[in-house]
C-alpha positions as CSV (number, residue, x, y, z in Angstrom):
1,X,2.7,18.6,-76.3
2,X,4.5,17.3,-73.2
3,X,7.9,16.3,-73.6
4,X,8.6,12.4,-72.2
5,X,10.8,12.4,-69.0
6,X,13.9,10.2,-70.0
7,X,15.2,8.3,-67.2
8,X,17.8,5.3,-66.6
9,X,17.2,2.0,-65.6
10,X,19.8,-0.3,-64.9
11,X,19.3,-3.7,-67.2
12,X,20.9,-7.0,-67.3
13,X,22.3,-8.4,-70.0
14,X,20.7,-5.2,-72.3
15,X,19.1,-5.6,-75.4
16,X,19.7,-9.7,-75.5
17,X,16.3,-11.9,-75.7
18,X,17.3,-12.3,-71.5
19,X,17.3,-9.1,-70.5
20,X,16.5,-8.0,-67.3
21,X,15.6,-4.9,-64.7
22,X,17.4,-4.2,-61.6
23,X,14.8,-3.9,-58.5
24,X,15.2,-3.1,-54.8
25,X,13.4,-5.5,-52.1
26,X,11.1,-3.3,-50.2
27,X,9.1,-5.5,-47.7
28,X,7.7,-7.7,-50.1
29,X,7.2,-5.8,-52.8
30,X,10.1,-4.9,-55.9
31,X,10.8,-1.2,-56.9
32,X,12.5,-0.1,-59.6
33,X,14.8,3.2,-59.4
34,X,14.4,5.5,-62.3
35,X,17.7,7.8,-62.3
36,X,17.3,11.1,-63.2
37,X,21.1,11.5,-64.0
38,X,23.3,8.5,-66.2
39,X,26.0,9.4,-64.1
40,X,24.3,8.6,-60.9
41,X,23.1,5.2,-62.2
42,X,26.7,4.3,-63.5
43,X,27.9,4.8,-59.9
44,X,25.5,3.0,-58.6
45,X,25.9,0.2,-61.0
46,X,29.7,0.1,-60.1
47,X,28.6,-0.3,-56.0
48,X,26.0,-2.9,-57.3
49,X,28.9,-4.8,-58.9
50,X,31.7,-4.4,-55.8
51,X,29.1,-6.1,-54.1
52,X,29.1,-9.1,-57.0
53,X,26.3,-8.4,-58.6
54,X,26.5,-8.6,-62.6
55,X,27.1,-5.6,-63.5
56,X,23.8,-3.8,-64.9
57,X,23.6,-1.5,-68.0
58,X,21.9,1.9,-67.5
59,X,19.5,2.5,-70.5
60,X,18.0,5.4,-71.3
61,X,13.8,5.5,-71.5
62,X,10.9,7.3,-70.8
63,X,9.6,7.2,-67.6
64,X,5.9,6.8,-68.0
65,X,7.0,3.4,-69.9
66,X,8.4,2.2,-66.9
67,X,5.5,3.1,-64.7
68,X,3.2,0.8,-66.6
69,X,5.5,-1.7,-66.6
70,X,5.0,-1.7,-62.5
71,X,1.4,-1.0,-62.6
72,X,1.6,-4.1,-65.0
73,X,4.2,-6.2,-62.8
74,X,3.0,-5.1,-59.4
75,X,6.3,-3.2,-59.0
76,X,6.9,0.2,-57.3
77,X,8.9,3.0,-59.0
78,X,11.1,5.7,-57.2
79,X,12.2,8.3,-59.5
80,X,16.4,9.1,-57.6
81,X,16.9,12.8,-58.5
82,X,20.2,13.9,-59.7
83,X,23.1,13.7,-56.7
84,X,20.8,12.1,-54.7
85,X,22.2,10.4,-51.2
86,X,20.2,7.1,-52.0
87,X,22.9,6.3,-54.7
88,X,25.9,5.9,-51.7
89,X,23.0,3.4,-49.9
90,X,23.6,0.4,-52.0
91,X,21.6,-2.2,-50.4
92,X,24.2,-4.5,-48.4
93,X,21.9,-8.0,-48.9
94,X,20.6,-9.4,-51.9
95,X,18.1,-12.0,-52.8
96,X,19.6,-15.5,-53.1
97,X,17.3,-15.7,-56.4
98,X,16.8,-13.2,-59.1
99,X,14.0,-13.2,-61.7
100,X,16.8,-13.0,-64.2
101,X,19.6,-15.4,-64.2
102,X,22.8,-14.6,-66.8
103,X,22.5,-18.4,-68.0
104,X,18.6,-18.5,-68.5
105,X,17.5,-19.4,-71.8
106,X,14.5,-17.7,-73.7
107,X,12.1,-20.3,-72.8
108,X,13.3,-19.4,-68.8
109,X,12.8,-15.7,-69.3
110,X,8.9,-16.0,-70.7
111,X,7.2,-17.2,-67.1
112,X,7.4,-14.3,-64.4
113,X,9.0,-15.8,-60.9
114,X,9.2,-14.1,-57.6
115,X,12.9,-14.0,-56.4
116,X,13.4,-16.1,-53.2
117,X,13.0,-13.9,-50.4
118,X,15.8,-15.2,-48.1
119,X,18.4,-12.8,-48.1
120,X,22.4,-13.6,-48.1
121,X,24.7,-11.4,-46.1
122,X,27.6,-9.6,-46.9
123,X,30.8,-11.3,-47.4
124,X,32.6,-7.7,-47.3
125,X,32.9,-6.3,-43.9
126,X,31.3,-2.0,-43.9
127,X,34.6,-1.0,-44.1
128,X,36.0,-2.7,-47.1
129,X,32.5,-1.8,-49.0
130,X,33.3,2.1,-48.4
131,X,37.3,1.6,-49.0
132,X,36.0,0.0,-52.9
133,X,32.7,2.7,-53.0
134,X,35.9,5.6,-52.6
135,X,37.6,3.6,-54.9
136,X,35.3,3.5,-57.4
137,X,33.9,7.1,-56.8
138,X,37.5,8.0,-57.8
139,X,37.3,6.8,-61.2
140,X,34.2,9.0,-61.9
């Protein structure tokens, strides 16, 4: 019997009726990072929220659970292996628009949207972003 790979996700607002998965903007497509290591996604959750994003859960699950989901979703999946260098490459633009919204109500969260693919930039210059990322690395 093979034993399931467990892997973390970051999630929004976890296990509430508006939950919702963190994805990365890859041309036009969304991918979502399976961590190998909860430590690694915890840091990166911390960059994600210098940069004012909510701050994301990471949950523990199987991995082949998340790869349906993106075969289902039209997603792509990266598996981030344990002290990989992606986690210090925190993407420095986000979509205006996410799929998710902390204020959405149920009946918001049953139709699938695309996020708005105009992109907002930085209010932090690259030097204040790695003074808080060593700030926040310190704490871990």
């Amino acid at each position: 019997m093979i034993t399931p790979m467990r892997v973390f996700v970051l999630i929004f607002n976890a296990r509430t009726e508006n939950e919702g998965i963190h994805t990365i903007r890859v041309g036009d497509r969304n991918k979502i990072l399976m961590f190998e290591s909860e430590d690694d996604a915890t840091r990166f959750s911390l960059l994600l929220e210098a940069q004012d994003f909510p701050a994301p859960t990471p949950e523990p699950i199987d991995a082949e659970e998340i790869k349906e989901f993106c075969e289902s979703a039209g997603y792509e999946w990266e598996i981030v292996p344990e002290n990989s260098p992606l986690i210090e490459k925190v993407p420095e633009i986000n979509v205006e628009e996410t799929d998710w919204q902390p204020d959405a109500s149920k009946e918001d969260t049953d139709q699938y949207t695309r996020p708005n693919q105009q992109l907002e930039e930085p209010e932090l210059s690259d030097s204040e972003l790695d003074n808080i990322r060593r700030k926040l690395e310190g704490l871990l």
